[in-house]
N, C-alpha and C positions, 0 to 999 in steps of 0.2 A: 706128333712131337714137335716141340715151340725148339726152334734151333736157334735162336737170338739170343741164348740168355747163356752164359759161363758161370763157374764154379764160383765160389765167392775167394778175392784173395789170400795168401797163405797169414798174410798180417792179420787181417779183420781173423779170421777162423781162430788165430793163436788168443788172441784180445776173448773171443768170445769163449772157449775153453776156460781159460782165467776169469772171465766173469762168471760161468757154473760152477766151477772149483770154489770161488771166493766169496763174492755177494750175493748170489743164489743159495750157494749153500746154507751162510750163516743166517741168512732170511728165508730160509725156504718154510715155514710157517705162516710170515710176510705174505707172501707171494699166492700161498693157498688160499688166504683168507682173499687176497684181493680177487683171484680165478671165482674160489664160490660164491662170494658176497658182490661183486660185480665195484665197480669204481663210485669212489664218491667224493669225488675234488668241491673243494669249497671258490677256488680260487681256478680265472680262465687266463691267460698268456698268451697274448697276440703279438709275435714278436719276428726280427728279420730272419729269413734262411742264411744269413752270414753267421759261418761256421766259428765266426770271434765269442759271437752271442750265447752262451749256453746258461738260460736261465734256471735251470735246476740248478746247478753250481753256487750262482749269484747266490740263490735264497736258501742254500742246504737244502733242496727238498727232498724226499724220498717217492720212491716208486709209489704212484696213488695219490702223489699231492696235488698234481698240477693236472690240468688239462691243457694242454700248448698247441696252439695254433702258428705254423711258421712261412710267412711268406715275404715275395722280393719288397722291402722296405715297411713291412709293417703296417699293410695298409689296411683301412676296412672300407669298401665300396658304399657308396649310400643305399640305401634300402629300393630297390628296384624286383619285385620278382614277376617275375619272365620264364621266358621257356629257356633263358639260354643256362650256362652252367656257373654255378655258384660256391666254389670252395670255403671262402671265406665266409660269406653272410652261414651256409650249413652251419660250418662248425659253432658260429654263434647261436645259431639258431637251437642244435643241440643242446649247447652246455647251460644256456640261459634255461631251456624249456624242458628240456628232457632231466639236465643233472642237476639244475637249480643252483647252481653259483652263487657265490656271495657278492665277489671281488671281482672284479673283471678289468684287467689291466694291458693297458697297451705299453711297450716297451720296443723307445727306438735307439738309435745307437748314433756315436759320430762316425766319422766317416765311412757314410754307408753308401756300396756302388749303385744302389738304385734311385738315392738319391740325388747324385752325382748325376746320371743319367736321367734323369727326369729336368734336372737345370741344364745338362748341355742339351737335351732334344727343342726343349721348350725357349733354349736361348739360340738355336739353328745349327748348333756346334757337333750334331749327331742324328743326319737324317736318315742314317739309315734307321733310327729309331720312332720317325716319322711313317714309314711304310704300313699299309695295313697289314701284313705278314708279319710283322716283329708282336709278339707277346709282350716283353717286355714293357715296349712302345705305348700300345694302350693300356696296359696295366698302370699305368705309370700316368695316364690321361685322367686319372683320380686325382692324382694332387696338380692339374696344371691351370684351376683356379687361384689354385696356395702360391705355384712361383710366380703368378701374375701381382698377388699381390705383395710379395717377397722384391720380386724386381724392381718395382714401382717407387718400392722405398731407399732404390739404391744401394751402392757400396761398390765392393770389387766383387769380383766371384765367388771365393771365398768365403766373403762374408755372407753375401747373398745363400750359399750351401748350409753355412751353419745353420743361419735362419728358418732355411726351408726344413732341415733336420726338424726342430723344434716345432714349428709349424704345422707341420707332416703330421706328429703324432697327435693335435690338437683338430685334425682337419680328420682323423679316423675316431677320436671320440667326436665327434658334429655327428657324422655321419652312424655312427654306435645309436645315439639319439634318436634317428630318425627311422629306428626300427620299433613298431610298438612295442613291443614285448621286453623291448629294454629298457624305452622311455616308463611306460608304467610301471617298472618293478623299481627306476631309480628315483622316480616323483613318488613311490610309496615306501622309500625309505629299504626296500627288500636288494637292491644289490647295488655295490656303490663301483665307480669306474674311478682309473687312478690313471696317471700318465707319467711315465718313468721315463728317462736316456741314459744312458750307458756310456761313459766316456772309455771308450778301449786301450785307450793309451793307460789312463793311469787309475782306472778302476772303480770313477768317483761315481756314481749314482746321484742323478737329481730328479726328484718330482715335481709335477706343475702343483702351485699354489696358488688356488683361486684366489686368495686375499689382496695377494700382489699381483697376481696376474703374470709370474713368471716361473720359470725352473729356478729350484733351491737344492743345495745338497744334501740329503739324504744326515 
């Protein structure tokens, strides 16, 4: 018997009661069809574990829409495989190959603490993010090409975070790319990649626009 794990709390239990009573029930049809007929999302979501972020909301979706992948700033590793362990590249590797996606979108956010933490490590301002025992730390060693070339260009801090924001999400489709399996299906026209941000403050959604070469709002 695993003696590490507790009851779940009496909040979540009440939440999850009311979700069987309410959305389960009036979908529970819904629900059947997705248990027997298994999932079929058109659309992937690579998006922050920051609890602001909740992309089902953003797009109304319902149960079976999305496939969502959530990690610390939205990142996707360049295509490396190895014996070591891979969350991120799997689940793309899944959805692209196994569930056939359409759309495949990266969605990052402003003020996001990972990215925060990736400018103060890479600017000295957070060594203990520097340690090879922080997760974080090298997680975060993905975009520390991005604030090199982010810093280079100047500004205040601030400004420099925004940028690296933006950047960030531009620096995990590069790296989307450099996976065959997504390079060939997006050079054969079979699944298209998009790049979104989230403004949290005040709700606005912009996507990159390759014409201009920047984020536009939505």
């Amino acid at each position: 018997m695993n003696s590490s794990t507790t009851p779940l709390p009496s909040s979540l239990v009440s939440r999850y009661h009311g979700w069987k009573a309410t959305s389960f029930k009036e979908n529970k049809a819904w629900y059947a069809r997705l248990a027997e007929g298994g999932q079929h999302p058109r659309t992937m979501i690579i998006s922050c574990c920051d609890s602001r972020v909740h992309a089902t909301s953003i797009f109304g979706a319902d149960t079976g829409d999305f496939f969502i992948h959530r990690n610390i700033a939205n990142l996707v590793p360049p295509y490396a495989p190895n014996e070591d362990y891979h969350g991120t590249s799997a689940a793309v590797e899944y959805a692209v190959t196994a569930l056939g996606v359409t759309n495949l979108i990266v969605m990052g956010h402003t003020l996001c603490g990972g990215i925060q933490g990736c400018h103060d490590m890479c600017s000295g301002k957070a060594p203990e993010l520097e340690k090879t025992t922080s997760f974080v730390g090298r997680w975060m060693d993905i975009l520390r090409p991005t604030y090199e070339k982010v810093a280079s260009e100047g500004g205040t801090d601030a400004e420099q975070i925004k940028r690296l924001e933006h950047e960030g999400i531009m620096t995990s489709i590069d790296n989307l790319m450099s996976f065959p399996f997504v390079s060939k299906l997006v050079d054969a026209e079979e699944l298209a990649l998009h790049a979104v941000i989230l403004d949290i403050s005040d709700g606005t959604l912009e996507q990159f626009d390759p014409l201009t070469g920047s984020f536009c709002p939505i």
